[in-house]
Every structure is written in C-alpha cells, then in structure tokens.
DSSP file (Angstrom, degrees, kcal/mol; ACC not computed):
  #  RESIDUE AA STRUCTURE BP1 BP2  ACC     N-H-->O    O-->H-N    N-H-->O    O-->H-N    TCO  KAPPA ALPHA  PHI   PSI    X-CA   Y-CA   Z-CA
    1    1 A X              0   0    0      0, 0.0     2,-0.4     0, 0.0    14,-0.1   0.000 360.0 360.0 360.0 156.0   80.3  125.4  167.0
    2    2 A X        -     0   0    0     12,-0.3    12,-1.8     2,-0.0     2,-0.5  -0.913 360.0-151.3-128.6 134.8   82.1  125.3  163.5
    3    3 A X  E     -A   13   0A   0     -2,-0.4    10,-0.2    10,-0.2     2,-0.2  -0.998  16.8-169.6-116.1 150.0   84.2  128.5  163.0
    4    4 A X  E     -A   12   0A   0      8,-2.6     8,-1.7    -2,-0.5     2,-0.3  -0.644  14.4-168.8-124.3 154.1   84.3  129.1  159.3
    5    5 A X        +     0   0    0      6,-0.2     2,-0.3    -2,-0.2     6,-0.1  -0.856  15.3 173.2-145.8 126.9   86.8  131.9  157.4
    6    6 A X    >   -     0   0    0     -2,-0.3     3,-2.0     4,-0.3    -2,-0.0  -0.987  44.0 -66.4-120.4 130.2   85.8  132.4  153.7
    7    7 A X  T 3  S+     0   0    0     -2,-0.3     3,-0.0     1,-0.3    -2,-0.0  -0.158 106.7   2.3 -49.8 147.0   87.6  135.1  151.7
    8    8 A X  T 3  S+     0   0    0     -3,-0.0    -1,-0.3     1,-0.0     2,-0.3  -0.734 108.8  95.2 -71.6  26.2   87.5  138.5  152.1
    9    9 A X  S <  S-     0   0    0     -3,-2.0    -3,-0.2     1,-0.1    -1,-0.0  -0.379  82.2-108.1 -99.6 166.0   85.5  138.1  154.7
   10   10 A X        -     0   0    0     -2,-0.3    -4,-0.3    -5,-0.1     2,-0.1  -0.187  46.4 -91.9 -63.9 168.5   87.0  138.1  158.6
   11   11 A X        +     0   0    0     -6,-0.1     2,-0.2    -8,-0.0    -6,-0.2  -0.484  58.1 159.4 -69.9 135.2   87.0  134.8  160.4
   12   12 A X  E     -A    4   0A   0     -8,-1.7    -8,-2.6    -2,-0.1     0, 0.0  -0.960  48.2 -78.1-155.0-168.7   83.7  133.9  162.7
   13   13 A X  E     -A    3   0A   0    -10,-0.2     2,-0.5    -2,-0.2   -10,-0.2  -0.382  56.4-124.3 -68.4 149.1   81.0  130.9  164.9
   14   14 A X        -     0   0    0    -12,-1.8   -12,-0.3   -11,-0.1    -1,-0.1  -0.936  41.7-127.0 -63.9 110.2   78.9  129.3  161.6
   15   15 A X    >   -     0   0    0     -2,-0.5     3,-0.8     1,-0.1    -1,-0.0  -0.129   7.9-102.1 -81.2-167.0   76.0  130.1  163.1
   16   16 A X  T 3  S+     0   0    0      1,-0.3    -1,-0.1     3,-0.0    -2,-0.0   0.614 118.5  38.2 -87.2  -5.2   73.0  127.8  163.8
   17   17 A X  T 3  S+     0   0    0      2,-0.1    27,-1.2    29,-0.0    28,-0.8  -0.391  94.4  99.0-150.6  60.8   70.7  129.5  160.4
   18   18 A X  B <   -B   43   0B   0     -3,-0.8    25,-0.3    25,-0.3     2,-0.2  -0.895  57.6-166.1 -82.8 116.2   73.5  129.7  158.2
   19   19 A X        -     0   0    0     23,-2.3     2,-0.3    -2,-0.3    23,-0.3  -0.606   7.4-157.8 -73.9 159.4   74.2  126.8  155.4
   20   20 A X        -     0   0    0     21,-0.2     2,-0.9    -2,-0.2    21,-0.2  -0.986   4.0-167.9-131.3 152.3   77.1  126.4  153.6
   21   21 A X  E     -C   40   0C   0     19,-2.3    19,-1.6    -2,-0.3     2,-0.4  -0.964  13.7-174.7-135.8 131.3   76.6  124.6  150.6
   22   22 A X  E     -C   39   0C   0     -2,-0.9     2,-0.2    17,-0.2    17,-0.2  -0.980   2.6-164.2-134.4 151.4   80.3  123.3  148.8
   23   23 A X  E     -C   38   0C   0     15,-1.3    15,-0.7    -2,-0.4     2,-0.2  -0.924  11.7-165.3-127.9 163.9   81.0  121.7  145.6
   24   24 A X        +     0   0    0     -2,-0.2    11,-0.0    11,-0.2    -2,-0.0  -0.880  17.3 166.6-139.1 116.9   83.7  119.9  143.9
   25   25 A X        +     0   0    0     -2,-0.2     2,-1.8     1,-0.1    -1,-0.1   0.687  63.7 102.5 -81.0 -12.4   84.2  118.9  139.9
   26   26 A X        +     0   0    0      5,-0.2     7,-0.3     1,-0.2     9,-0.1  -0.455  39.0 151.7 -52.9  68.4   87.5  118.1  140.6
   27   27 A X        +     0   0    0     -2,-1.8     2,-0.3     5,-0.1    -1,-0.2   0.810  68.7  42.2 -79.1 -12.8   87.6  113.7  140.8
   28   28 A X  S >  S+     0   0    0      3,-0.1     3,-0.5     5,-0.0     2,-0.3  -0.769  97.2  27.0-122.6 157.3   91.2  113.2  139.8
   29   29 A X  T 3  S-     0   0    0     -2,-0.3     3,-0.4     1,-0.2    -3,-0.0  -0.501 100.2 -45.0  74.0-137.3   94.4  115.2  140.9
   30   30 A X  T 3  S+     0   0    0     -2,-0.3    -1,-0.2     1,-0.2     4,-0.1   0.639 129.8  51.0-107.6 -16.4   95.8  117.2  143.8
   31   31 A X  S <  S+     0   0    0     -3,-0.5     2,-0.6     2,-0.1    -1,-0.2  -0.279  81.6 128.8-115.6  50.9   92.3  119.6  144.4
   32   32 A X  S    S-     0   0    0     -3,-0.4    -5,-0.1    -5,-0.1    -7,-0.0  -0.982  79.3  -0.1 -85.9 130.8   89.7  116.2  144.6
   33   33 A X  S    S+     0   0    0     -2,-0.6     2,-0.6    -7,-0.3    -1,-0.1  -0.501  91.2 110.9 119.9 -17.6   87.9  116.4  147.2
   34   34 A X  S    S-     0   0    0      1,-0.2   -11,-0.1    -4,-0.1    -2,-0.1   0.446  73.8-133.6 -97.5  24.4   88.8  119.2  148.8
   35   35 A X        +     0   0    0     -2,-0.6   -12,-0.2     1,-0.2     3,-0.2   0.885  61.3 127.6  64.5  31.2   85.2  121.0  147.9
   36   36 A X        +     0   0    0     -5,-0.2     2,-0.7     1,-0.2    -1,-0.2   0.944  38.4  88.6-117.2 -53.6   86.6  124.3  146.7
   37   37 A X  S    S+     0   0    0      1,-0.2    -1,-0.2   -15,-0.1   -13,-0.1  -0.001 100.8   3.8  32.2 -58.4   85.0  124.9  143.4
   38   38 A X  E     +C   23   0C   0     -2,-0.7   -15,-1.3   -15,-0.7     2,-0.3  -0.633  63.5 175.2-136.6 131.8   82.1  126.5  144.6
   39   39 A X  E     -C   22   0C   0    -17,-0.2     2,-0.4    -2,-0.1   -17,-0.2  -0.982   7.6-169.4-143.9 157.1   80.9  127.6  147.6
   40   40 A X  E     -C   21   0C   0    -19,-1.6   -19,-2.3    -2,-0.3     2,-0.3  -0.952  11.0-159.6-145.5 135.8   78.0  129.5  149.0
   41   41 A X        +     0   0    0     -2,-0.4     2,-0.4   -21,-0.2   -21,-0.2  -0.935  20.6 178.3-136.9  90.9   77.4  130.8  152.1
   42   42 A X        +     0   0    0     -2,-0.3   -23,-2.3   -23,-0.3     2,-0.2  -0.917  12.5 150.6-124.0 132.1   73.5  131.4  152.6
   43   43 A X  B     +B   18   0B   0     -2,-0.4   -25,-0.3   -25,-0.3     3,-0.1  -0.578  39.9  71.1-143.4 173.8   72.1  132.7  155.9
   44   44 A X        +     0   0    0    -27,-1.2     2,-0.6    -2,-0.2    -1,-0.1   0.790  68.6 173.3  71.3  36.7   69.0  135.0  157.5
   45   45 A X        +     0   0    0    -28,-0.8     2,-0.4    -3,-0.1    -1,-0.2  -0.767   5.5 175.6 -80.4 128.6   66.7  131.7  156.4
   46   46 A X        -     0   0    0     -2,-0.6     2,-0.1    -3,-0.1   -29,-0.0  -0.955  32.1-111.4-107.1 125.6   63.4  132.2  157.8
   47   47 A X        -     0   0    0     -2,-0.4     2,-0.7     1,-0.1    -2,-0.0  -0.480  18.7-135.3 -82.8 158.5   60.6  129.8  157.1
   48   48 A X        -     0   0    0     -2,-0.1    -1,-0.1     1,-0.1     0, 0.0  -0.795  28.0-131.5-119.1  89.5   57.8  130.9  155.0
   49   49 A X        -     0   0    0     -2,-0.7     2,-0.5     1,-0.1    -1,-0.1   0.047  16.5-127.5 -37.2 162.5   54.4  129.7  156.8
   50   50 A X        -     0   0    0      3,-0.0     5,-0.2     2,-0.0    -1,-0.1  -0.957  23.9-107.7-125.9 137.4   51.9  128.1  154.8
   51   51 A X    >   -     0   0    0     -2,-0.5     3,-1.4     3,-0.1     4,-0.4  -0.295  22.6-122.9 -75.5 127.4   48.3  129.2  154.8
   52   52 A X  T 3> S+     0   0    0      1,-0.3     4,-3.4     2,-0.2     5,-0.4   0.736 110.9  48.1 -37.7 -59.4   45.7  127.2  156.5
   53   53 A X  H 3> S+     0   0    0      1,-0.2     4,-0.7     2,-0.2    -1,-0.3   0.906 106.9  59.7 -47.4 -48.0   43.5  126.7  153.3
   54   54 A X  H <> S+     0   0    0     -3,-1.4     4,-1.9     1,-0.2    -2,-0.2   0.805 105.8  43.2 -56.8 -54.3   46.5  125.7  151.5
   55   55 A X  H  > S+     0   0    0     -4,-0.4     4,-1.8    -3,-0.3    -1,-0.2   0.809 117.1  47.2 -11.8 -64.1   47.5  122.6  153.8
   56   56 A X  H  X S+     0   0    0     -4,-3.4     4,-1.5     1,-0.2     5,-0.3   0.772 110.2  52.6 -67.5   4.4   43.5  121.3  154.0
   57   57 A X  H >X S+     0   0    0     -4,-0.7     4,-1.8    -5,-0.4     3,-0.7   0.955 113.5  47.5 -96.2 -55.9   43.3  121.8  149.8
   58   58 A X  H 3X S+     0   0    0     -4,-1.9     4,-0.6     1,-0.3    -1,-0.2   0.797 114.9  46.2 -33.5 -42.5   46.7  119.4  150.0
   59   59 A X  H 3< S+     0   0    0     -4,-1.8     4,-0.3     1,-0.2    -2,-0.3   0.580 109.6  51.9-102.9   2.5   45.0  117.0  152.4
   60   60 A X  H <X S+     0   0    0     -4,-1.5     4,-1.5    -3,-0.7    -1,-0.2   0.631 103.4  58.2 -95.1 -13.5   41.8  116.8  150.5
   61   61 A X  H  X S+     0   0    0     -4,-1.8     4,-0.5    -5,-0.3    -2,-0.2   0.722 108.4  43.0 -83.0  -7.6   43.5  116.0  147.5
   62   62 A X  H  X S+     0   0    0     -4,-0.6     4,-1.0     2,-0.1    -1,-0.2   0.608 110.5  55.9 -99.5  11.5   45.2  112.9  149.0
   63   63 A X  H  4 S+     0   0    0     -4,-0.3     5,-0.2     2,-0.2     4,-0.2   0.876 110.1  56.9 -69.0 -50.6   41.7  111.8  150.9
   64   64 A X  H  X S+     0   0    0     -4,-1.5     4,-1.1     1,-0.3    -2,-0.1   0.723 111.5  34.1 -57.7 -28.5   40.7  112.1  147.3
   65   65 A X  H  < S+     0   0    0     -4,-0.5     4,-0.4     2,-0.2    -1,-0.3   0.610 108.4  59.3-113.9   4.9   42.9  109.9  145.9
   66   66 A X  T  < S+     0   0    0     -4,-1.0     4,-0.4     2,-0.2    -2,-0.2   0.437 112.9  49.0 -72.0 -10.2   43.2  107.4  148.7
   67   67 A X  T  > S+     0   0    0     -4,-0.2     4,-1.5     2,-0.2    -2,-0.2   0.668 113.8  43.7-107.5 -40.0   39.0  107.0  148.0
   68   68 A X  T  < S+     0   0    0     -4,-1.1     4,-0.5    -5,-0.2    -2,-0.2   0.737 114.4  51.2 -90.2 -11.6   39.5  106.7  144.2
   69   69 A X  T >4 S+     0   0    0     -4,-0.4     3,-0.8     2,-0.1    -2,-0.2   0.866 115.6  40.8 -77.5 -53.6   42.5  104.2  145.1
   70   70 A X  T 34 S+     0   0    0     -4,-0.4    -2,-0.2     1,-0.2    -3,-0.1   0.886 115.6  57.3 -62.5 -37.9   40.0  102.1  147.5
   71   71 A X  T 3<        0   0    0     -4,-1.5    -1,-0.2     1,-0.3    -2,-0.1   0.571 360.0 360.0  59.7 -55.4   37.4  102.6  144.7
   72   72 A X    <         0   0    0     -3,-0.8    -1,-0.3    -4,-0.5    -2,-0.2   0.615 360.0 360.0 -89.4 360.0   39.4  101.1  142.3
C-alpha cells in the first residue's frame, strides 16, 4: 500500500484503480527530478468492454492480411 498526500486534499491508501501520473521539465537545478511539475491523480477507471463484432471485424482483417502476405 502506497499512502499518497496531494494538496488540499487529506492524506490516504493509493488505492489499487487509482494512477498517478507525474512529470518533470526540470533537468538541471535543485527541483530535477523530483517530479513536481505536474501531477494528476486519475481514479474510478473502469474498462470499457468491446463488442463481440468489433473483435471478429479486427481478426478478420489480420486473417486478411496474413492471406494477401502468403499470396504475395
């Protein structure tokens, strides 16, 4: 468990479908590295199914081109 405090919000666990995503432009001088720059704290991710047809229509287009690669 990670516990994270970003301003103004109170100290808590990171949880397990939270990200935190940091940057830094800083490469020289007393704030390099230390990632403060931006940061973004994005959470509630739920995956987004993908629709049956969509998935075969994907795998018949590489069938297609795995037959026009042997083909050729």
């Amino acid at each position: 468990q990670t516990h994270l405090q970003l301003p103004p919000f109170s100290s808590g666990v990171f949880g397990t479908n939270e990200y935190l995503l940091a940057f830094d432009t800083s490469l020289t001088g007393a704030n390099a590295g230390d990632f403060s720059d931006l940061v973004v704290l994005v959470e509630s991710i739920r995956p987004v199914p993908v629709p049956g047809a969509a998935m075969l229509g994907v795998m018949g287009f590489g069938l297609v081109g795995l037959c026009r690669r042997r083909l050729n």
